[in-house]
C-alpha positions as CSV (number, residue, x, y, z in Angstrom):
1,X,-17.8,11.4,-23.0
2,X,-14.9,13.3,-24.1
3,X,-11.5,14.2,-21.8
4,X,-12.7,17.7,-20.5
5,X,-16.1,16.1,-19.5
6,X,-14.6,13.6,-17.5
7,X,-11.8,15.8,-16.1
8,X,-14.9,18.6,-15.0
9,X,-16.6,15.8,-12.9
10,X,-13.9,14.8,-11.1
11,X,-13.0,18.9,-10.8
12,X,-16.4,19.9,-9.4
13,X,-16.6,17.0,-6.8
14,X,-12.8,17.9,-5.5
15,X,-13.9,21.6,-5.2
16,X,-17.0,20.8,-4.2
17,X,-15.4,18.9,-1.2
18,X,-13.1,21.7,-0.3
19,X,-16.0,24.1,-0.1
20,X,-17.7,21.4,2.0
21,X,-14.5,21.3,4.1
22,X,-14.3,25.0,4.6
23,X,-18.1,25.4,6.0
24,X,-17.1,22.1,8.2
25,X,-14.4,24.4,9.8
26,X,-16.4,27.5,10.0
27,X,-19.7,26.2,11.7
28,X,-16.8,24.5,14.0
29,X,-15.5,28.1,15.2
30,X,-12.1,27.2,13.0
31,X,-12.4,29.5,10.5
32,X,-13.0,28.9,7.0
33,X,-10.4,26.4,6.3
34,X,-11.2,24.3,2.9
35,X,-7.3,23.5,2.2
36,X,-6.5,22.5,6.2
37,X,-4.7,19.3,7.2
38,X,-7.1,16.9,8.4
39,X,-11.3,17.6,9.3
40,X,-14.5,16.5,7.4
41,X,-14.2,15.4,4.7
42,X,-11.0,14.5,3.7
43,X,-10.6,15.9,0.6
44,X,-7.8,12.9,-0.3
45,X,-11.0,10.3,0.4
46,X,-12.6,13.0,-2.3
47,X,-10.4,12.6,-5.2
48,X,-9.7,8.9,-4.6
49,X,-13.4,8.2,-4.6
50,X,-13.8,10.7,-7.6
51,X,-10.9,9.2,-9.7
52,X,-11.7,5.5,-9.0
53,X,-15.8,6.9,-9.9
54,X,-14.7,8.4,-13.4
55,X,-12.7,5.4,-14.4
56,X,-15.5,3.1,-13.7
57,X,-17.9,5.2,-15.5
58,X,-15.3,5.5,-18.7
59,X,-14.4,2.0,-18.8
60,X,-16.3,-0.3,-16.9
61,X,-14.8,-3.2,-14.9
62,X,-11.0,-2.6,-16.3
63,X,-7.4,-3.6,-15.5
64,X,-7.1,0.4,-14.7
65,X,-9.7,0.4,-12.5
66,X,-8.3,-2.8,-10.7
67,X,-5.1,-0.5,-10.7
68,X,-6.7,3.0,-9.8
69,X,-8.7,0.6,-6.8
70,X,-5.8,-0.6,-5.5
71,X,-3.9,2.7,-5.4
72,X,-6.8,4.4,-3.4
73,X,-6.7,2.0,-1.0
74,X,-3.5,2.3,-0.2
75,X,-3.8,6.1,-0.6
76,X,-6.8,5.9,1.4
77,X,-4.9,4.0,4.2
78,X,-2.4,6.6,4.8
79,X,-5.0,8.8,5.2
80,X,-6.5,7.4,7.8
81,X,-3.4,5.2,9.8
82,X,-0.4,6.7,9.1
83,X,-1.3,9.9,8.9
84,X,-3.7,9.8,12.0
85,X,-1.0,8.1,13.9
86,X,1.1,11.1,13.6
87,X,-1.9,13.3,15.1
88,X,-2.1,11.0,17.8
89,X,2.1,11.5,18.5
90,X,1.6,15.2,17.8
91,X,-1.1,15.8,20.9
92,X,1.2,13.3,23.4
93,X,4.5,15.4,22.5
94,X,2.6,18.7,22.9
95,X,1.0,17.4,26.1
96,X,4.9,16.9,27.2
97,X,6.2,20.1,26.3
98,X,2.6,22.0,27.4
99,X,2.6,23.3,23.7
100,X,-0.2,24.5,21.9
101,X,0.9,23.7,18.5
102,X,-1.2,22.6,15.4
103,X,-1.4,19.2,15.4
104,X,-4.3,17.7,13.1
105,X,-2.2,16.1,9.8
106,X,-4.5,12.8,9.6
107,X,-8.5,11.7,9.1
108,X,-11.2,9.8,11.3
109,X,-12.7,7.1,9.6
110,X,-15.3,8.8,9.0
111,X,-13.6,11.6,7.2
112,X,-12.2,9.0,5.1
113,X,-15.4,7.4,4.5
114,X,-17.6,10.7,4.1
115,X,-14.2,12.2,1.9
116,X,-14.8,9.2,-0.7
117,X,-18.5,8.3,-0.6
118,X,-18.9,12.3,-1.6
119,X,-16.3,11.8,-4.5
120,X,-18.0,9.3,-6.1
121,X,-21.7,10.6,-5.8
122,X,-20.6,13.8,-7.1
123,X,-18.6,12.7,-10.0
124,X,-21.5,10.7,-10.9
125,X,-23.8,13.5,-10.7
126,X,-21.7,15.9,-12.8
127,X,-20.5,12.6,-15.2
128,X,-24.5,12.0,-16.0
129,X,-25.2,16.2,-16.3
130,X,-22.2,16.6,-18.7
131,X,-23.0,13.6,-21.1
């Protein structure tokens, strides 16, 4: 499979997921939201799962895909801890100063888990249709 091939799978399942995201947020009364902080699914879970998808499919078990594995879970961490953390503090300080503000930054597990399951079935979708 050429570049562009590879590059459209992993395009379509990372707008895919936005789209996905934004009818999340709409049947939720939020609004259509596909580039929000946070909500189902996490479009970083997406491109991790996407990325770490196209590689396998390119080069089979690899030292890049070791590397590109490794990166996303990290990546994918943040996502969900560090990132979720923060939402947590954000609701206990607005709680404290009876604010209203914004608050969602992180991902639920599932998010996370929906986010990169999604990435990697729909790379592989588009991968096989393109070749």
């Amino acid at each position: 499979m050429t570049f562009n091939q590879a590059a459209m799978a992993v395009l379509v399942s990372v707008l895919i997921a936005f789209l996905v995201k934004g009818v999340v947020s709409w049947r939720r009364g939020e609004g259509f939201v596909p580039f929000g902080l946070g909500g189902m699914p996490s479009s970083h879970a997406n491109a991790v799962g996407s990325l770490v998808a196209i590689v396998y499919l390119e080069t089979g078990l690899s030292l890049l895909l070791i590397v590109v594995g490794v990166f996303g879970v990290l990546f994918l961490r943040d996502a969900y801890g560090v990132r979720w953390e923060v939402t947590k503090h954000s609701v206990a300080l607005n709680k404290l100063m009876r604010s209203k503000e914004h608050v969602r930054t992180g991902h639920t597990r599932a998010e996370v888990i929906v986010g990169a399951l999604l990435g990697v079935v729909v790379t592989t979708v588009a991968y096989l249709l393109l070749a």
